[in-house]
C-alpha positions as a Python dict, from the first residue, in 0.01 Angstrom:
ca = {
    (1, 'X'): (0, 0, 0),
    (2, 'X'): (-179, -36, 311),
    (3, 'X'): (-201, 306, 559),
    (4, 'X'): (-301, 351, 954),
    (5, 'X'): (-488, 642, 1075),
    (6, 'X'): (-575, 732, 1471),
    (7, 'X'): (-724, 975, 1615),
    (8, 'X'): (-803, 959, 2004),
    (9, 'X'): (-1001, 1179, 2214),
    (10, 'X'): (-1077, 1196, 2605),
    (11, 'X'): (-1481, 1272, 2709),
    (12, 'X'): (-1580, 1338, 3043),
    (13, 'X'): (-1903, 1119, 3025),
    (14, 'X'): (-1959, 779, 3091),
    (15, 'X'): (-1868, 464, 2846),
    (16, 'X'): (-2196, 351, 2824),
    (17, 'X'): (-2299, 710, 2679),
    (18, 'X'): (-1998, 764, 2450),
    (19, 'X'): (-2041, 405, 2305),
    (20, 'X'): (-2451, 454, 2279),
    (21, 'X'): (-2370, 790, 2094),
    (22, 'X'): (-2107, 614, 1818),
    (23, 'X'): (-2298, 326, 1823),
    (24, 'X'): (-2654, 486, 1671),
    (25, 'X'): (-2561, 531, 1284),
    (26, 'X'): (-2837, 814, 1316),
    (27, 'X'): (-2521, 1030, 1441),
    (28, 'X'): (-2296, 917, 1156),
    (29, 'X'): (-2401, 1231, 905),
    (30, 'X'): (-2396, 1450, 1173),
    (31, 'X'): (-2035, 1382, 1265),
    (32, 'X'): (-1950, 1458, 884),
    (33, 'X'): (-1828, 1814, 806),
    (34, 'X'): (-2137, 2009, 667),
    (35, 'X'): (-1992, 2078, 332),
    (36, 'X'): (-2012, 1713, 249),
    (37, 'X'): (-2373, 1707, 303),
    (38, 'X'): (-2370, 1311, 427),
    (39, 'X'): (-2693, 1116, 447),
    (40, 'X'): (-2822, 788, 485),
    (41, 'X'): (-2934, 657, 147),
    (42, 'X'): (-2986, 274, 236),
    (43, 'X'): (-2918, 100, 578),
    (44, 'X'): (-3042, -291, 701),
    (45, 'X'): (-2989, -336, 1064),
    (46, 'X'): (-2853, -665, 1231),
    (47, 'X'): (-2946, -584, 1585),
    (48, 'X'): (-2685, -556, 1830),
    (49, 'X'): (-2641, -834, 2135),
    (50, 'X'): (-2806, -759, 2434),
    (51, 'X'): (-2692, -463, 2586),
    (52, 'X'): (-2549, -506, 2911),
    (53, 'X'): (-2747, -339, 3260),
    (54, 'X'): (-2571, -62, 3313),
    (55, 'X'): (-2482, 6, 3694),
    (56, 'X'): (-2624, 351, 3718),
    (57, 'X'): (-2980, 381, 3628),
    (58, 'X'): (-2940, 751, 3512),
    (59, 'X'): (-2744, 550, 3251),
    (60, 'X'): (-3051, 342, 3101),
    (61, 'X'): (-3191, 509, 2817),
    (62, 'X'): (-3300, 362, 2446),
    (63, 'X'): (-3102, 440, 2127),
    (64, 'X'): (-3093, 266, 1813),
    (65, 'X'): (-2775, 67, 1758),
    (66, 'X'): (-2642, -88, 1459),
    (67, 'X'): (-2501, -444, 1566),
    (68, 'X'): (-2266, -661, 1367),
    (69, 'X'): (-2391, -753, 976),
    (70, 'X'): (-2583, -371, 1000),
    (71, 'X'): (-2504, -262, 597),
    (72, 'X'): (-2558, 69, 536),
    (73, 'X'): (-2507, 300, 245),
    (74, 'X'): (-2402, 681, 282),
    (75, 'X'): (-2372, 937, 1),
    (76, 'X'): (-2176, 1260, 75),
    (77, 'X'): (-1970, 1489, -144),
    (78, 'X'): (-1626, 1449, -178),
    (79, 'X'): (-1507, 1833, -233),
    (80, 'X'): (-1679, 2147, -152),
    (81, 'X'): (-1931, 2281, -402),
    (82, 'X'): (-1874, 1931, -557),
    (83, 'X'): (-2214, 1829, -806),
    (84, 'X'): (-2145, 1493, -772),
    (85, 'X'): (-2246, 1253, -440),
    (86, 'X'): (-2019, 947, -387),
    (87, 'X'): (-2187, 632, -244),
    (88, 'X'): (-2018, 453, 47),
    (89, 'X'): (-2131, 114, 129),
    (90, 'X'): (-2022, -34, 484),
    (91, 'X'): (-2069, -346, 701),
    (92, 'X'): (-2011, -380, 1080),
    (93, 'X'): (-1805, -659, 1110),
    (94, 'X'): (-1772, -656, 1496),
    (95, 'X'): (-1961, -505, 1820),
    (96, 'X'): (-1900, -533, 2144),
    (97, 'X'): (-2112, -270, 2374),
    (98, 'X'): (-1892, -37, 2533),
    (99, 'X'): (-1566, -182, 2426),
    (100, 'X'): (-1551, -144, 2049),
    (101, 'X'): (-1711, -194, 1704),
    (102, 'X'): (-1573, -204, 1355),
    (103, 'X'): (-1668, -116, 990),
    (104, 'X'): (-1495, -211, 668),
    (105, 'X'): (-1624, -45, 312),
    (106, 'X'): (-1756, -296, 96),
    (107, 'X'): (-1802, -78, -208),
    (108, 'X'): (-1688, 336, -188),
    (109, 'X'): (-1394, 554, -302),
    (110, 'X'): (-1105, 366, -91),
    (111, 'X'): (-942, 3, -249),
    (112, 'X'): (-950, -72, 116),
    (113, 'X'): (-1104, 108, 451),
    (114, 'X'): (-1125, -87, 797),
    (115, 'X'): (-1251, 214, 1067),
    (116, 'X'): (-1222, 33, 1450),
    (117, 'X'): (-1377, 266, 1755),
    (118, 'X'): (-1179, 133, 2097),
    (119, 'X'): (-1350, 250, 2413),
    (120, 'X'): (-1250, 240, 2807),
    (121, 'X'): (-1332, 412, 3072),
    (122, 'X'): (-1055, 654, 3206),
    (123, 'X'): (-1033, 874, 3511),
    (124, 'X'): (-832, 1209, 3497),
    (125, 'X'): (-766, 1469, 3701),
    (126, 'X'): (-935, 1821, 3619),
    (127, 'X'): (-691, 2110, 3691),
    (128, 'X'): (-723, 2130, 4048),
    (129, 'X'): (-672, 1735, 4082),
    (130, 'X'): (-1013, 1653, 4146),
    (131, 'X'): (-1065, 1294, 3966),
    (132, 'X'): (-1358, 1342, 3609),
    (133, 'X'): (-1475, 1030, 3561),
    (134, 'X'): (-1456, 941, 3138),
    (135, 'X'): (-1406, 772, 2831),
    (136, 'X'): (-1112, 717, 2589),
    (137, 'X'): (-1188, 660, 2216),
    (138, 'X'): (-933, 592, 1966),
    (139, 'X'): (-1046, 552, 1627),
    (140, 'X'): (-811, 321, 1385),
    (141, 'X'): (-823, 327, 1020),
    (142, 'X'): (-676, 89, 855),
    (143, 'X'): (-692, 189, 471),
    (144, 'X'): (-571, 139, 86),
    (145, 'X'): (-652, 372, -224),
    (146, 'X'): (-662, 321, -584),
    (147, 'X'): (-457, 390, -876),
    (148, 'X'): (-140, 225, -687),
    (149, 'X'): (152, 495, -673),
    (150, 'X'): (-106, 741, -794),
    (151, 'X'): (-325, 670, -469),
    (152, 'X'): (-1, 657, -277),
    (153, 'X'): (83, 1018, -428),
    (154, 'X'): (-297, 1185, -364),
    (155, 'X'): (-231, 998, 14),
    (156, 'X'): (87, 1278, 23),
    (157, 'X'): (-126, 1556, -88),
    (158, 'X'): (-438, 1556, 59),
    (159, 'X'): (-598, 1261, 178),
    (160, 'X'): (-392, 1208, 479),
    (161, 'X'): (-488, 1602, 524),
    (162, 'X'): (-848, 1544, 486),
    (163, 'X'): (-873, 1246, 763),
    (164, 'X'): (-685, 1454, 1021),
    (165, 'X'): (-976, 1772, 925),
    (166, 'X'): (-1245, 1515, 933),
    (167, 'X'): (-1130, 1340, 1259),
    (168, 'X'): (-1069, 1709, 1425),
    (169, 'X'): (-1381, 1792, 1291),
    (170, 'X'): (-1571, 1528, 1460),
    (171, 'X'): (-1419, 1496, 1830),
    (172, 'X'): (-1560, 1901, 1814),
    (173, 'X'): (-1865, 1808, 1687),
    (174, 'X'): (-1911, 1516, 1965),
    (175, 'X'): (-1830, 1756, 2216),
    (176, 'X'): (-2106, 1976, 2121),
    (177, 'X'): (-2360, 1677, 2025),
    (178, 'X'): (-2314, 1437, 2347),
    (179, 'X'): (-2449, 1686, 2599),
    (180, 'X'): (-2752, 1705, 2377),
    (181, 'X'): (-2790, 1330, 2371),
    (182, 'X'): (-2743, 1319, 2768),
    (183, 'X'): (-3019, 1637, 2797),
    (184, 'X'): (-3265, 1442, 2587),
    (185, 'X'): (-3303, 1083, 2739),
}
C-alpha cells in the first residue's frame, strides 16, 4: 500500500539560496543524521537547465546542482551501530530552479519512494510585525515497502517514526548549514 509523508519548514533566506542549498547533492549526507554515516558512493550528473539571473546580485554565486537524469548512489546505515551499509540508488526525475525537483529510488530498501521538494517564496511577520522576507519548503514522500502487510506493520512501528526523526533532523540541520553556505560564497 502506497503512504504520503510531509514535512514543511519556513527559512528566512531567499528562494534562490534555499533551492541552491537542496539542489547541490554535496549537502545530501550532511542532512542525514550522523549515526547513519551517509556518503556518496556513485553519482552521474545530468546538468541542470540554465539557471535563471537572479534579481539581486548578492544572490549570484556557483554551486553544483544535480539536474534532471542526475543518478546517484548513497550508502548509509540503517540502525545505529548497524555493520551493514544499505545502498540507495536515485534518479531526479524533475527540476525546476527555485520551484521544485523530484527523486524516485530506482533500487534501495523501499518497494516504492518518490521524495518532491516544493519551494516559494513567503513573507512573514517577525514578532514585532516587521515583514522577513523567506522561503517555504515542503517535502512530499510518496512511498511503498516490502513484505506487503509485513511492510505495512514495520510502517506502524517505526518507519513512519524514523521519517518524522529524519525530517526533524534535517530542517535543524539546514538551519545551522544555510548560514554557512550564505558566509562562504
Amino acid at each position: 500500500m502506497r503512504h504520503t509523508f510531509s514535512a514543511e519548514q519556513w527559512l528566512p533566506y531567499p528562494i534562490e539560496i534555499v533551492f541552491a542549498f537542496f539542489g547541490n547533492p554535496e549537502n545530501l549526507p550532511r542532512l542525514m543524521p550522523a549515526w547513519q554515516q551517509a556518503r556518496i558512493e556513485e553519482a552521474a550528473f545530468a546538468p541542470p537547465p540554465p539557471k535563471p539571473v537572479a534579481p539581486d546580485p548578492a544572490l549570484r554565486f556557483k554551486s553544483l546542482a544535480a539536474g534532471a537524469g542526475t543518478r546517484m548512489t548513497i550508502s548509509f546505515r540503517p540502525f545505529p551501530y548497524s555493520p551493514i551499509r544499505v545502498p540507495w540508488e536515485a534518479e531526479i526525475t524533475e527540476f525546476a530552479w527555485n520551484d521544485h525537483f523530484c527523486d524516485v529510488q530506482l533500487r534501495g530498501p523501499f518497494a516504492y519512494w518518490r521524495h518532491c521538494h516544493r519551494l516559494h517564496a513567503e513573507t512573514r511577520a517577525n514578532v514585532v510585525g516587521v515583514p522577513i522576507h523567506g522561503t517555504f519548503l515542503r517535502d512530499v514522500v510518496e512511498y511503498e515497502l516490502p513484505f506487503g502487510p509485513l511492510g505495512d506493520l514495520a510502517k506502524q512501528i517505526f518507519i513512519e517514526r524514523q521519517l518524522r526523526s529524519t525530517f526533524a533532523y534535517r530542517q535543524t540541520r539546514t538551519l545551522e548549514l544555510l548560514p554557512r553556505m550564505i558566509g562562504t560564497r
